[in-house]
C-alpha positions in Angstrom: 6.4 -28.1 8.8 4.0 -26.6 6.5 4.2 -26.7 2.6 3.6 -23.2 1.0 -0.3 -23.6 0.3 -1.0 -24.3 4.2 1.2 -21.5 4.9 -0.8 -19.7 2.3 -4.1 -20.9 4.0 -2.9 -20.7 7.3 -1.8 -16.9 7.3 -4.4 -15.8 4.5 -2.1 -15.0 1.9 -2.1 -16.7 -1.5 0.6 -19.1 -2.7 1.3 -16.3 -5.0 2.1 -13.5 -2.9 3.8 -16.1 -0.7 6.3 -16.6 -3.6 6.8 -12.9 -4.2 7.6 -12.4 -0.9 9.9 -15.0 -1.1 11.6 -13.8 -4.3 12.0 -10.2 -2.8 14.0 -12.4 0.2 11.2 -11.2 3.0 10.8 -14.9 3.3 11.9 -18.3 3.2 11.6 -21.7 3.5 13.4 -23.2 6.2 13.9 -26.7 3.8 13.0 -28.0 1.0 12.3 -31.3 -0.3 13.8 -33.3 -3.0 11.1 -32.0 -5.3 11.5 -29.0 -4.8 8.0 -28.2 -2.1 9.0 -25.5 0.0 8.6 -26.2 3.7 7.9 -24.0 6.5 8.6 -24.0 10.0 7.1 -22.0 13.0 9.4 -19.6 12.9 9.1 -19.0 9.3 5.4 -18.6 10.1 6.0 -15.7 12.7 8.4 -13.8 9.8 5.3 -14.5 6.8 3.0 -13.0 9.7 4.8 -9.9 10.6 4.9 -9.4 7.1 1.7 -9.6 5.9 1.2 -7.6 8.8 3.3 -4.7 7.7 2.3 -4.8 4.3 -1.4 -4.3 5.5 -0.4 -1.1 7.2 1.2 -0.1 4.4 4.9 -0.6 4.6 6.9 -0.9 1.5 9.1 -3.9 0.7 12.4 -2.2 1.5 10.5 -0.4 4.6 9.7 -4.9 5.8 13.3 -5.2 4.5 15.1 -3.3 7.4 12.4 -4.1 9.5 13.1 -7.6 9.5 16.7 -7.2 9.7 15.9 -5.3 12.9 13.6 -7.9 13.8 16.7 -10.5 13.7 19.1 -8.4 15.6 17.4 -6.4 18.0 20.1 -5.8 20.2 22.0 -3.9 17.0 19.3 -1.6 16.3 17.6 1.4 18.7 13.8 1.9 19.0 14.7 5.1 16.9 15.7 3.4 13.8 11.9 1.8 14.0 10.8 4.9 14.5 12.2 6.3 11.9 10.9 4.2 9.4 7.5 4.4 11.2 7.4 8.1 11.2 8.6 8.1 7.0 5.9 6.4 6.4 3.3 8.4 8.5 4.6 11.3 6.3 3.8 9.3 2.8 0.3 8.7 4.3 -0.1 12.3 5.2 0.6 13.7 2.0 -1.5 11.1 0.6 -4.4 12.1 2.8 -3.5 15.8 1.7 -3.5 14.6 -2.0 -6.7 12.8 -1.3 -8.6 15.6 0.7 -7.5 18.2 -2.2 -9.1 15.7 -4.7 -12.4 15.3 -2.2 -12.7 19.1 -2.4 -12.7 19.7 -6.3 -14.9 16.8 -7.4 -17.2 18.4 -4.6 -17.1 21.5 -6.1 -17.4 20.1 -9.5 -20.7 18.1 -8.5 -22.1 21.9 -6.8 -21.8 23.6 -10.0 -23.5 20.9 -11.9 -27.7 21.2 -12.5 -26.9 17.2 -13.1 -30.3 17.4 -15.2 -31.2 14.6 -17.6 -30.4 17.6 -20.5 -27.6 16.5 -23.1 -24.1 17.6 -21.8 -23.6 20.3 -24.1 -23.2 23.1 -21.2 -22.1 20.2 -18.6 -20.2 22.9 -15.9 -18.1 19.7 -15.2 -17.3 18.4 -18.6 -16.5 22.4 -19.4 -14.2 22.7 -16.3 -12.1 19.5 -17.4 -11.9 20.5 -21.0 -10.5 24.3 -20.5 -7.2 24.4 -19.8 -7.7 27.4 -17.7 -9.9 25.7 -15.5 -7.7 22.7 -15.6 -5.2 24.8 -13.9 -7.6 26.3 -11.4 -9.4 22.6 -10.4 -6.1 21.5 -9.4 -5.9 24.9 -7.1 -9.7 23.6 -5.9 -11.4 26.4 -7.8 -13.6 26.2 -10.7 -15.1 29.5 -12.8 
């Protein structure tokens, strides 16, 4: 049995996050004592695990949430309902990546049309393209005037 900071140590999460999880009901202590230290058993280890686990690919709570329940009942639950969720959140990162590339793309062309010259930024292309509303509307379209 482990008390919450060697689980914390252990699985390389802090005692915080540890408590969170705990909170959201992702975890739990298998006992406790009388005051109050939360103690943890190997298989309580394996759940904090997976879960730190699927938090670092970038699952959200409710996403761990039905995971786990899966997790318990395995025998209730198809491979498709894991993929499912899976595939949701391939689609969130996606986007994001979108999002992301979009964003790569107009600060690019930002820095191009800049002389980035050690004059004062009165005629800065870039502070110009953020401060016209008309270019505001074409950066976010990846085109700047």
């Amino acid at each position: 049995m482990l008390k919450i900071s060697e689980l914390a140590a252990k699985i390389g999460l802090s005692t915080h996050t540890l408590r969170f999880y705990e909170k959201h009901g992702l975890i739990h202590a298998s006992d406790r004592s009388e005051a109050g230290y939360r103690y943890y058993n190997h298989a309580d280890v394996r759940r904090a695990e997976f879960v730190k686990t699927a938090r670092n690919i970038g699952f959200s709570l409710q996403d761990i949430s039905q995971l786990l329940s899966i997790r318990v009942d395995k025998h209730s639950h198809s491979c498709q309902d894991v993929t499912d969720i899976t595939q949701h959140k391939l689609n969130e990162v996606n986007t994001k990546l979108a999002e992301l590339q979009s964003m790569q793309q107009t600060l690019q062309i930002l820095l191009d049309s800049c002389c980035g010259g050690p004059e004062n930024a009165t005629h800065c292309s870039i502070m110009e393209a953020l401060e016209e509303s008309e270019d505001r509307n074409q950066l976010v379209a990846g085109n700047v005037k």
